[in-house]
N, C-alpha and C positions, 0 to 999 in steps of 0.2 A: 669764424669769419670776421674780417675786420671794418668795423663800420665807419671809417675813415675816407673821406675822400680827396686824394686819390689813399688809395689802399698802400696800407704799408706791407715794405719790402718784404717778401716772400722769405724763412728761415734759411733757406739754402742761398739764397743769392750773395753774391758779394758786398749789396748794401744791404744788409740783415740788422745793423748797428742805428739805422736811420728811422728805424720804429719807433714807435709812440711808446712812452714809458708811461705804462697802466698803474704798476702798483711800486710803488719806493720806498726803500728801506735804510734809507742812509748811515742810520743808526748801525745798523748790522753788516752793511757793505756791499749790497745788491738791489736790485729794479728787474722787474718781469715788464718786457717789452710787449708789446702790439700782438707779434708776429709770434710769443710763446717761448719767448729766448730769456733765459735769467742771465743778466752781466753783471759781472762781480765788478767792485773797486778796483783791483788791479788788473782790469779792462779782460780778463778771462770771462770766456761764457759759458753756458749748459745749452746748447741746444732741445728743441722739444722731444725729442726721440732718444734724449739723455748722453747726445755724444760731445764729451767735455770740449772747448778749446783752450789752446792753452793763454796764460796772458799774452799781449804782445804790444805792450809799451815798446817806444822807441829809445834804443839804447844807448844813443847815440848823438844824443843832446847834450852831455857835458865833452867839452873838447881839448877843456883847459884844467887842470888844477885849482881850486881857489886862492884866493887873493887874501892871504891872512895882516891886515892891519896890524901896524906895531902903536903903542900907545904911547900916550906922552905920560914925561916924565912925569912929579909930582911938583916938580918947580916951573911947570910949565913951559921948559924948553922938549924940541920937539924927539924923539928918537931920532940916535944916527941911523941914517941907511944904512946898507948892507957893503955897499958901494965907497963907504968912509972909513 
């Protein structure tokens, strides 16, 4: 029973994630939540009745390529562009 007031989210519910983190292990890559839920580092969880979720990072945060800087010379003039 969670002695939290207001009581944290119930493990089935879809705010399950908004529990109190009891015990953490950052070392190792998990936290046992309020409500009885282990969540991994890469946001996967174990619910209490042992049924896995899987991660579910957003995939869909890089949109672009990176942006690889050219360096300058050694004489101090700058790289040509790409462009030049």
């Amino acid at each position: 029973m969670c002695p939290h007031t207001p009581p944290c989210p119930d493990p089935s519910g879809p705010d399950r994630e908004a529990a109190r983190t009891i015990i953490s292990h950052p070392e190792q890559g998990w936290s046992l939540l309020c409500n009885g839920i282990v969540v991994f580092e890469d946001t996967g969880e174990l619910l209490p009745d042992g049924e896995p979720i899987a991660p579910h990072r957003p995939t869909d945060l890089i949109t672009q390529p990176p942006v690889i800087a050219r360096p300058v010379t050694s004489t101090g003039d700058k790289a040509r562009s790409p462009a030049a």
